[in-house]
C-alpha positions, 0 to 999 in steps of 0.5 A, spaced: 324 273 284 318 269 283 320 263 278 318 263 270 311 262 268 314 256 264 317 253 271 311 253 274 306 250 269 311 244 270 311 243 277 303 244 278 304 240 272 308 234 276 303 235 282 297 234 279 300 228 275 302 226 282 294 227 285 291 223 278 296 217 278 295 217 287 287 216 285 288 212 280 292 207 284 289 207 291 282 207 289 277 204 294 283 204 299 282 212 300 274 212 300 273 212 307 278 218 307 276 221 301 269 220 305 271 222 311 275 230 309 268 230 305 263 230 311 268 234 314 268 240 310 261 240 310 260 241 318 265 245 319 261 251 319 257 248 325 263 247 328 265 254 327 258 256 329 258 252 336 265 255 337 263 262 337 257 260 342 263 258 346 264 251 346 271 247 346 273 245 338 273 238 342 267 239 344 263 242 338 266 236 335 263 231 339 256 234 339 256 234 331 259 226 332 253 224 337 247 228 332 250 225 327 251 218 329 244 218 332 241 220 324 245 215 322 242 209 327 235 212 325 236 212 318 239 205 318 234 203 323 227 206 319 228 209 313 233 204 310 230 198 311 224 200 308 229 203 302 231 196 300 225 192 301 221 198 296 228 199 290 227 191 290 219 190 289 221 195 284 226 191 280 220 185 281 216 188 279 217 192 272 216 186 268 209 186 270 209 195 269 211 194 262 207 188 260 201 193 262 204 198 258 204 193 253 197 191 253 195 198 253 198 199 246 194 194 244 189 196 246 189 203 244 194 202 237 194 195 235 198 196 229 203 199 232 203 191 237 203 186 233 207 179 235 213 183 231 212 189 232 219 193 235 216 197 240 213 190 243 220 187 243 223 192 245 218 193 251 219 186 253 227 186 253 227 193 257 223 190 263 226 184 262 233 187 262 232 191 268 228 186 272 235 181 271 240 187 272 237 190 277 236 184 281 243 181 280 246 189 282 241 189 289 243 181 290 250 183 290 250 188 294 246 185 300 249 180 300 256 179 297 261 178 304 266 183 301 261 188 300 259 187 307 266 187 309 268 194 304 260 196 308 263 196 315 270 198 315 266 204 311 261 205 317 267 204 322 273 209 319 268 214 316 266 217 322 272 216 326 276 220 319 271 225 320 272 226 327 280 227 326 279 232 320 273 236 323 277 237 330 283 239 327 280 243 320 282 249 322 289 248 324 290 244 318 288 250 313 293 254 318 299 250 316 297 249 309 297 256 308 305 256 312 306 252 306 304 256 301 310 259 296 310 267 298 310 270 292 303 267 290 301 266 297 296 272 295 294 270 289 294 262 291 288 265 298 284 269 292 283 262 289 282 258 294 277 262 297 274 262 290 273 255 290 271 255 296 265 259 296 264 255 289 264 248 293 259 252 299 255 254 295 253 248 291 255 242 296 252 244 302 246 249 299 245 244 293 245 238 298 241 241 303 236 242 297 237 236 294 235 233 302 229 237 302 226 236 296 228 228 297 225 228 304 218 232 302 217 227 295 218 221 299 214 223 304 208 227 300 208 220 296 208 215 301 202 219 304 198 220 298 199 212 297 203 211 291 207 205 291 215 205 291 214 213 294 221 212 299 225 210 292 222 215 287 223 220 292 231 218 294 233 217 286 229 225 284 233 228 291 240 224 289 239 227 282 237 234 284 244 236 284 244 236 277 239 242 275 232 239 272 235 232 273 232 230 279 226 233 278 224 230 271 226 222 272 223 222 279 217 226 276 216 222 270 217 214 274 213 217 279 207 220 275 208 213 271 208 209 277 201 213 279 199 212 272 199 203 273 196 205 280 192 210 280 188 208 272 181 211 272 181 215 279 185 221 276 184 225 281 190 221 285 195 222 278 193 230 279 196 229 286 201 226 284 203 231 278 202 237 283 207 234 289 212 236 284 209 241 281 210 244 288 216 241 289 219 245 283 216 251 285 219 252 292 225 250 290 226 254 284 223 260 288 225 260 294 230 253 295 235 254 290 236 262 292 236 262 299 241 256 300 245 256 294 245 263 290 245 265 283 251 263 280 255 258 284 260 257 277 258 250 275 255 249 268 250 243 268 254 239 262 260 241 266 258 238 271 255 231 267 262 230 263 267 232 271 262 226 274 262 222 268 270 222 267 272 221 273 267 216 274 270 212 268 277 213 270 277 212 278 271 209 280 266 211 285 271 215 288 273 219 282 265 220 282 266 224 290 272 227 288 269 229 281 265 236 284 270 239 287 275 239 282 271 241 276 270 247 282 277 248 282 279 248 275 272 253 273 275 258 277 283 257 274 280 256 268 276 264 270 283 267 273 287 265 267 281 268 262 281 274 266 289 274 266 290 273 259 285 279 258 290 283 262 296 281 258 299 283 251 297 278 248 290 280 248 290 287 248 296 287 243 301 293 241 296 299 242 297 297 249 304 296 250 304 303 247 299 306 252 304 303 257 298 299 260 300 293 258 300 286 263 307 283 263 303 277 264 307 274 270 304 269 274 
């Protein structure tokens, strides 16, 4: 007999309590692990594919390790690099950018400019602001020996994690579900398969996007000579898992960047606009469809405040844990409407007396 609903809400209760108080307490120890199962989840499906084209589960895991060590070394080597110098001048560089700025409204409404205005001020504290903040936040980073240190044991735990994980995915999902209570264990695999088409669909479809479209803006920027081009084209493809997000804050800094630079020769700044133009286009019509789907169940602004109140309480990795469990609870929260639509309470006394009324057990 299965347990009363009433028993179950408290043991369910009790364990995501447990995952909540564990997150909150071991914090960045569980980064590299939390990072590793991540990665993991993500490659298994090639590691499937690379099984049924008859490699070892061994050997499959080590193909995928050695590509993946090589991008990573390619990536440290070339593109990093040249990240960090660019996000840096850019820091550098916004008091200028805003002082032009300023100079421009004068020149164009100079009532609007005058040595009290609040506008003027408020330009000057903005791109003071972010010279000092940013480069205090970019100091830190690059040269704390904790940070390097916390770097580090990331770059050695992270693939040795993901390695384990990703060899013994398969297994582990067997013995989780051994362990499953049997009389919900159906009802328990309907739900798990449902978060996982969820997490498919937006975590791989939307991260592959958001690495097309990141590659393809840093690239077209670059060529047409726009400076800061690799940094705009990183920040629109790290946001683009926020729909629209991505693309209106790297649009918008870039055609603003193009504005400073390209001032008078208008054709450059048509170019700019129309890179992003493009951009949206292909992924709004072919992208997103063929990689993601129509509906994957995660509402933008669910998906702003699941990362926004993770990150508050846990951190950074409050901030990776975010998605999967707005994922998982927008499908529990579907199941227990669909649930309730089924019962007697919703349907009321006219169903109990058809005799087509749910009991509402779990």
């Amino acid at each position: 007999m299965a347990l009363p609903v009433h028993e179950q809400v408290k043991y369910w209760g009790i364990a995501a309590a447990v995952f909540l108080l564990l997150l909150w307490m071991l914090g960045d120890v569980i980064l590299p692990f939390v990072l590793g199962g991540a990665l993991a989840y993500l490659l298994d499906p090639i590691a499937d594919w690379l099984e049924r084209v008859g490699l070892s589960r061994l050997w499959a895991t080590i193909v995928i390790t050695l590509v993946a060590i090589m991008a990573f070394v390619v990536a440290g080597l070339v593109i990093l690099p040249t990240l960090i110098e660019q996000a840096a001048a850019l820091v550098n560089i916004a008091p200028r950018l805003f002082q032009d700025l300023q100079a421009f409204l004068i020149e164009r409404f100079p009532d609007l400019m005058d040595a009290e205005s609040t506008l003027r001020r408020s330009l000057v504290s903005v791109g003071e602001t972010i010279q000092a903040k940013g480069g205090e936040l970019l100091n830190r980073i690059l040269t704390s020996a904790a940070g390097l240190v916390n770097v580090l044991v990331l770059v050695v735990l992270v693939p040795v994690v993901t390695f384990y994980l990703l060899m013994d995915w398969d297994r582990m999902v067997a013995e989780v579900d051994r362990l499953l209570p049997r009389d919900h264990a159906p009802v328990v695999r309907q739900l798990a398969r449902d978060i996982d088409r969820v997490l498919a669909s937006f975590i791989r479809g939307q991260g592959t996007v958001a690495l097309i479209q990141g590659t393809y803006y840093a690239v077209a920027l670059m060529a047409v000579g726009l400076q800061f081009g690799l940094v705009v084209g990183f920040i629109a493809g790290l946001l683009s898992f926020i729909p629209y997000v991505g693309a209106i804050v790297g649009g918008g800094l870039a055609i603003g960047l193009a504005l400073f630079q390209f001032w008078g020769d208008w054709l450059w700044i048509v170019v700019v606009v129309a890179i992003f133009q493009v951009g949206q286009l292909v992924e709004g019509n072919f992208l997103t469809p063929k990689l993601v789907g129509s509906s994957v169940g995660l509402h933008p602004v669910w998906l702003i405040f699941a990362l926004s109140a993770f990150g508050a309480l846990f951190g950074f990795v409050g901030m990776l844990v975010a998605v999967p469990v707005a994922a998982s609870l927008g499908v529990l929260l579907r199941f227990g409407i669909e649930r309730y639509r089924q019962s007697l309470l919703y349907r009321g006394v006219e169903a109990r007396r058809d005799g087509t009324g749910d009991d509402g057990d779990a």
